[in-house]
N, C-alpha and C positions, 0 to 999 in steps of 0.2 A: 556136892562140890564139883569144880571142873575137873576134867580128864585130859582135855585137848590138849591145853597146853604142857603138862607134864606127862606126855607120854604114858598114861595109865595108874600113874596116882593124883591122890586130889593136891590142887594146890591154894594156897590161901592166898585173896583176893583182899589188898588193905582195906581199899574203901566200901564199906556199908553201905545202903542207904536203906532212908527210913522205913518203917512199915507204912504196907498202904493206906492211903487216905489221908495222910498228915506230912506234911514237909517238915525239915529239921529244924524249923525258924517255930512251930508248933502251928501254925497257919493251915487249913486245908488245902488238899493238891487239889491244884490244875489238873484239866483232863486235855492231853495232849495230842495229837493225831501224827504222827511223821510219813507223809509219804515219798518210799523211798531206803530201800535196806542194804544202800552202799556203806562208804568210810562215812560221808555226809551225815546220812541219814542215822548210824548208827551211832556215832560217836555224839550224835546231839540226845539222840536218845538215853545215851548213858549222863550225860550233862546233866539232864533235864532230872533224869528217875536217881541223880547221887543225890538232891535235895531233896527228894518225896515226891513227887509229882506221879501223876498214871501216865502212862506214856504207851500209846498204842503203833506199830511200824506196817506201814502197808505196803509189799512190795509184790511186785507184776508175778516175778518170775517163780520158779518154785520152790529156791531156795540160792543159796550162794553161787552165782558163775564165776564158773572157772576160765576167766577171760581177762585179757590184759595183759600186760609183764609185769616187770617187778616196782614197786611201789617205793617211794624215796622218802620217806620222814625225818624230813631236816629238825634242827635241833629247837628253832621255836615253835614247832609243831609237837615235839619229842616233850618240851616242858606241860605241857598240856595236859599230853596222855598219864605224865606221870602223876601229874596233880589230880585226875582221876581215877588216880591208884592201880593204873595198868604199868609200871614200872616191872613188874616179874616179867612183861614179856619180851623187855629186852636180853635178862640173860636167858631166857627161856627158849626163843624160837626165830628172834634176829639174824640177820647173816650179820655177821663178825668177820668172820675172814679175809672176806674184800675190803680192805681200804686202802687201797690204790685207785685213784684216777689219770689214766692216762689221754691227753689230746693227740691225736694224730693228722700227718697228713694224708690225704686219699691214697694215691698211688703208689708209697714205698711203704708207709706205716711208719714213717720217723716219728719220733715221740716229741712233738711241740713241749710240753708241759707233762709232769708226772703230781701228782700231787696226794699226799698223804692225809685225808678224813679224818685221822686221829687227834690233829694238832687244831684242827676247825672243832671238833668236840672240847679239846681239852681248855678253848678258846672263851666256848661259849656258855660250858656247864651241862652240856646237855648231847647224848649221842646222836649221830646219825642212823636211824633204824631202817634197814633192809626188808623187806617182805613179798615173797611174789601176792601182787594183791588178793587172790584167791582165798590164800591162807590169813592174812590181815583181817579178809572182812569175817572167815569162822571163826577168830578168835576177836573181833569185836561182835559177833552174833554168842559166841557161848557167855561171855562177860553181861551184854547186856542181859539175857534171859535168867542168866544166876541170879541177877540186882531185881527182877522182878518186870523187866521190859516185856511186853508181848506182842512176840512180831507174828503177823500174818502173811504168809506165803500165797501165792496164786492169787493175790487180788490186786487187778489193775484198775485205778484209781482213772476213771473219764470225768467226775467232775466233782467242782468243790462250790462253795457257797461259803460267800464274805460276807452276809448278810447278819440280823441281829443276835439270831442261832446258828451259826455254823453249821453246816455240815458237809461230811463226805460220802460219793457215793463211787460204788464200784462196778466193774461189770457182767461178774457173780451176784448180782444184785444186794452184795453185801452194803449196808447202811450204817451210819455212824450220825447221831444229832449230837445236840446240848456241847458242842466241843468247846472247851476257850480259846484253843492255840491248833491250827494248822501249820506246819511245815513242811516243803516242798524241798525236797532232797532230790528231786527225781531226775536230776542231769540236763546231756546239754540237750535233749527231746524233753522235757518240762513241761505235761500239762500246767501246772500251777504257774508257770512264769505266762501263757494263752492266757490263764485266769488275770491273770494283774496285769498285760502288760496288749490286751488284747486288742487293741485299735490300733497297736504297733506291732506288724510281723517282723521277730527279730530276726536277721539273719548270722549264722554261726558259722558254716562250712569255711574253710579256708582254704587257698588252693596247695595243699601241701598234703600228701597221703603217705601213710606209712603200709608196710608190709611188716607183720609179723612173724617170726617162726620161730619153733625151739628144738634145740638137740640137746644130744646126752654130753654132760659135761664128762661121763666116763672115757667115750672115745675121742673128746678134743684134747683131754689128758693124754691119751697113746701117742699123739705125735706131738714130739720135740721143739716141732715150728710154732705148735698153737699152746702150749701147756699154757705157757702164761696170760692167754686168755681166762684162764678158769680163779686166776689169782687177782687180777685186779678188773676195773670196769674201764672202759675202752669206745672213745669215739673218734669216729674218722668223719674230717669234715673235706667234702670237695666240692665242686661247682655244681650245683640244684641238686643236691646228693649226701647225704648224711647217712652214717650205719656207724646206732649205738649197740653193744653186746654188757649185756648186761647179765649177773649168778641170780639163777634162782634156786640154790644146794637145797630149800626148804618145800618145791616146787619138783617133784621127781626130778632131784639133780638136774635142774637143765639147764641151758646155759642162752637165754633170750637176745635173738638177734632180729632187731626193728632198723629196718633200712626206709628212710624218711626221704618221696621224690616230690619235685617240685612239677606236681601233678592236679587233675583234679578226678583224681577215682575214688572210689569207694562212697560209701552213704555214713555222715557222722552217727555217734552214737549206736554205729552196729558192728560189732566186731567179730561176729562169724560168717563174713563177706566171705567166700574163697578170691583166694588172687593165685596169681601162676608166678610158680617158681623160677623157672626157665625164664618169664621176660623179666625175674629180678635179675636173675643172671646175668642177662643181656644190658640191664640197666646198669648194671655196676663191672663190668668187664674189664674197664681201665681202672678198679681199685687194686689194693694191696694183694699178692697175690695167695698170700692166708687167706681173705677173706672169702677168696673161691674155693679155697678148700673146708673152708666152714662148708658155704654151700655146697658143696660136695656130700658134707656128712648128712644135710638135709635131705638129701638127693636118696643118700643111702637110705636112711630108714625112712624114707615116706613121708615125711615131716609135712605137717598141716601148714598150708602159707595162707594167712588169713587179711584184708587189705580192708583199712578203714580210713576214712577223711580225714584229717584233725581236725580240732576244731576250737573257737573261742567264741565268747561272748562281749559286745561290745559293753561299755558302762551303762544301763539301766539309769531309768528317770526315777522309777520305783522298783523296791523291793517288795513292798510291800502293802497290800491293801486290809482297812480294815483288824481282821486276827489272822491271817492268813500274811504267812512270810516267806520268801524264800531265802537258802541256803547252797554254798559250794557253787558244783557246774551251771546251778540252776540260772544263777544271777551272775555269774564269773567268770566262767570256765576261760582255762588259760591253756595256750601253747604248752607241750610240754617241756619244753627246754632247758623251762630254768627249776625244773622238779619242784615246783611250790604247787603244784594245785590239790594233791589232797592235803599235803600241810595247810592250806586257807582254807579247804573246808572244815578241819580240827579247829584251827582259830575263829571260824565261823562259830561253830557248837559253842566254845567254851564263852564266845562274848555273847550270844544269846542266852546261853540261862542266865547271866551275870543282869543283865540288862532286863530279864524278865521278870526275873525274883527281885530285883532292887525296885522297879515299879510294883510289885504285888507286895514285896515287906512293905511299904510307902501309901499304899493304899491309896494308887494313882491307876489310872486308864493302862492297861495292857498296849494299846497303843502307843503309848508314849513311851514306851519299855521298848517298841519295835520301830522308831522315829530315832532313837537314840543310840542301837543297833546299828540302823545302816549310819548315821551320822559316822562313827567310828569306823567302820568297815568299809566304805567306797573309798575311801581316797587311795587307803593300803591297796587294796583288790584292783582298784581301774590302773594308779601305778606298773604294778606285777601282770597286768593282762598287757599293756605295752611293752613292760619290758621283754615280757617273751615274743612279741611281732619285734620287737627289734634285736633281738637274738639270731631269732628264725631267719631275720634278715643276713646278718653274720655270719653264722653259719653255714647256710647254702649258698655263702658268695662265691663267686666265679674267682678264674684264676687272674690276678694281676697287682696293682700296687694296693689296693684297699686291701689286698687278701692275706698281702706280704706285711703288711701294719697291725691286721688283726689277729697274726699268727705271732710278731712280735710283741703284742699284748698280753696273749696267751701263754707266750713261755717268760713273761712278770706275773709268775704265781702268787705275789704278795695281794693281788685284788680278791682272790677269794678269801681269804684272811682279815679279820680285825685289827689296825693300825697300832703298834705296840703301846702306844701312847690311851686307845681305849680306855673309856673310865668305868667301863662293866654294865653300864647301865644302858636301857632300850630307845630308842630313839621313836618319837611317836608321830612324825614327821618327815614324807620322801628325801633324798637329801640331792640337790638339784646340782645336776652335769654329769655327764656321762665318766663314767669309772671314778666315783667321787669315793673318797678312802673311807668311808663309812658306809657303801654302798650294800656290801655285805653284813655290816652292821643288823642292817635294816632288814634283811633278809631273811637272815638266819638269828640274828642276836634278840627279836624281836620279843618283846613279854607280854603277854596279850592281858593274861590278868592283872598286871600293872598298869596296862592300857586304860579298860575299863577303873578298876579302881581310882587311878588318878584322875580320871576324867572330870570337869567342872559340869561335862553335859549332861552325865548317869542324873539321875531322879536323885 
């Protein structure tokens, strides 16, 4: 049994799945390929292997990087995970603590907006789960491995083949034939999206770079001015300039401070860039004057400044060719702004096996199982990739009357909220105009298994 997550004793995992070679419908497993051993990659993995399937994970690196900040799991992402029986790891290894959201402005730190997570939970049915992603993906790597998933470490996947046998090859020379389902979890650098999408070089980069760092949430607690950093989460928006700080208590205490410039450095998809601390400094001079004393503490212990692109993906003509599909950043990837993007790569997983397994119960083309997939999943996903270019927009606006409107928008907390009038149920449809009172609805309220289920288009 697992250890990770209870701290050295086992703890029990609700959902089973089958024994190998037979899915729970009594039908033969699929033989499944994922390459790719992110949230993407692994949470489809576990989708796949809770009905029976084999399900093989090929990932580059050598095991889980420790990279990124803290990971955001809104609540239609959270219904998901529960539904494949990872609910222990909400009281298990969650940050709980933080549900405070504060909006600020750049210069003094006035609080625009304060807003309480709990009452957005209590809203929805479902929590907001905290994770520095590090820890996220070892405990979706020990879940899947328990359930029977085999993930391969060190093998970077150079190509695939959509042809009438599948196959994937690596560049350990490791080899993989007879596959039925390829899936490309592999982000926003995506061999697999080259493979489908190859007469079309997409472009991703965005002109927006962030800077990474982290400190010890011990010493932001010793001073007075900054403790309540370590209590709630905390963004300052000012002109081509954004610094969000964000707990990662689960992540050696530290407390994640990503300062977002309206630049174009760093290379997408690589996040152990160095960047220099000193010109973040310099870049942010005229914020809040806490925020220099953070950098301060960064200053103090040596703190690693790491600087990556951001980046997004425009909507895709195909996802998919053939038995070869992709998932998440691969076909998606969104600004981070509005924190949906590993939440859609979760709703990704869970409407692909849905869509898989209802063409193979149905004794229809596997194909038409991944025809019906993206049918469902682009219109959500190209919405949510816009909406975060039109955040990003927002967000790093300049000072003047646009900024004075969006800041008055900002402190009517009632739009992150579900409208009291709500009738509990998932909206399967963008809902058109900007700050329209089910907007969040749609966001967070979203039931993906009821998506699929209700759909007239599933097989």
């Amino acid at each position: 049994m697992a250890t990770f997550l209870s701290g050295g004793h086992s703890l029990f995992f609700r959902e089973q799945a089958p024994p190998k070679g037979q899915t729970k419908y009594g039908f033969k497993s699929l033989k499944i390929v994922i390459v790719g051993a992110g949230i993407a990659g692994l949470t489809t993995a576990l989708a796949f292997r809770n009905t029976g399937h084999d399900v093989t994970v090929l990932e580059r690196y050598a095991g889980p990087q420790n990279i990124g900040g803290p990971i955001v799991i809104t609540a239609n992402a959270a219904r998901v995970l529960f539904d494949l029986g990872l609910d222990e790891i909400w009281e298990e290894k969650s940050e709980k603590d933080v549900q405070k959201v504060n909006h600020r402005r750049y210069a003094t730190g006035e609080v625009l907006a304060s807003l309480d997570t709990k009452k957005a939970d209590d809203a929805y049915g479902f929590p907001t789960l905290r994770f520095a992603r590090f820890r996220l993906l070892c405990i979706l790597e020990e879940v899947a491995k328990e359930r029977g998933v085999k993930i391969l470490y060190d093998h970077n996947v150079i190509s695939v083949s959509y042809s009438v046998i599948p196959w994937v090859s690596c560049s350990n020379s490791f080899f993989i034939k007879d596959v039925d389902l390829i899936v490309g979890a592999d982000g926003i650098s995506s061999v697999i999206r080259q493979t489908i999408a190859m007469e079309n070089p997409i472009k991703t980069a965005s002109h927006r770079t962030t800077y990474n760092i982290n400190i010890p949430r011990s010493m932001v607690a010793d001073d007075p001015e900054l403790v309540e950093f370590i209590k709630s989460t905390n963004f300052w928006l000012g002109p081509q300039r954004v610094l969000i700080a964000l707990n990662m208590s689960d992540l050696d205490d530290k407390l994640n401070l990503s300062f977002g410039t309206h630049d174009e450095e760093g290379v997408e998809g690589e996040w152990f860039q160095q960047g220099d601390l000193e010109l973040v400094r310099q870049k942010f001079a005229d914020f809040d004057p806490r925020v220099l004393k953070l950098l301060d503490i960064a200053e103090a212990v040596e703190a690693e400044c790491y600087i990556c692109r951001l980046s997004d993906v425009s909507p895709l003509k195909e996802w998919s060719k053939e038995k070869v599909v992709m998932v998440g950043d691969a076909c998606h990837a969104m600004l981070p702004l509005l924190a949906m993007g590993a939440s859609q790569s979760i709703e990704d997983a869970k409407c692909l096996a849905m869509c898989i397994d209802k063409a193979y119960l149905k004794k229809r083309p596997l194909t038409e199982g991944l025809q019906i997939f993206e049918i469902l999943r682009k219109p959500r996903t190209a919405f949510l990739v816009g909406r975060g270019r039109e955040e990003a927009e927002k967000w790093y606006m300049g000072d003047g009357t646009e900024q004075r409107a969006r800041d008055q928008r900002i402190k009517d907390t009632s739009f992150f909220f579900p409208p009291q009038n709500w009738d509990g149920k998932h909206i399967d449809n963008p809902p058109e105009g900007e700050g329209h009172l089910l907007g969040s609805v749609y966001d967070q309220g979203f039931n993906v298994i009821d998506h699929v289920s209700g759909s007239k288009s599933v097989c």
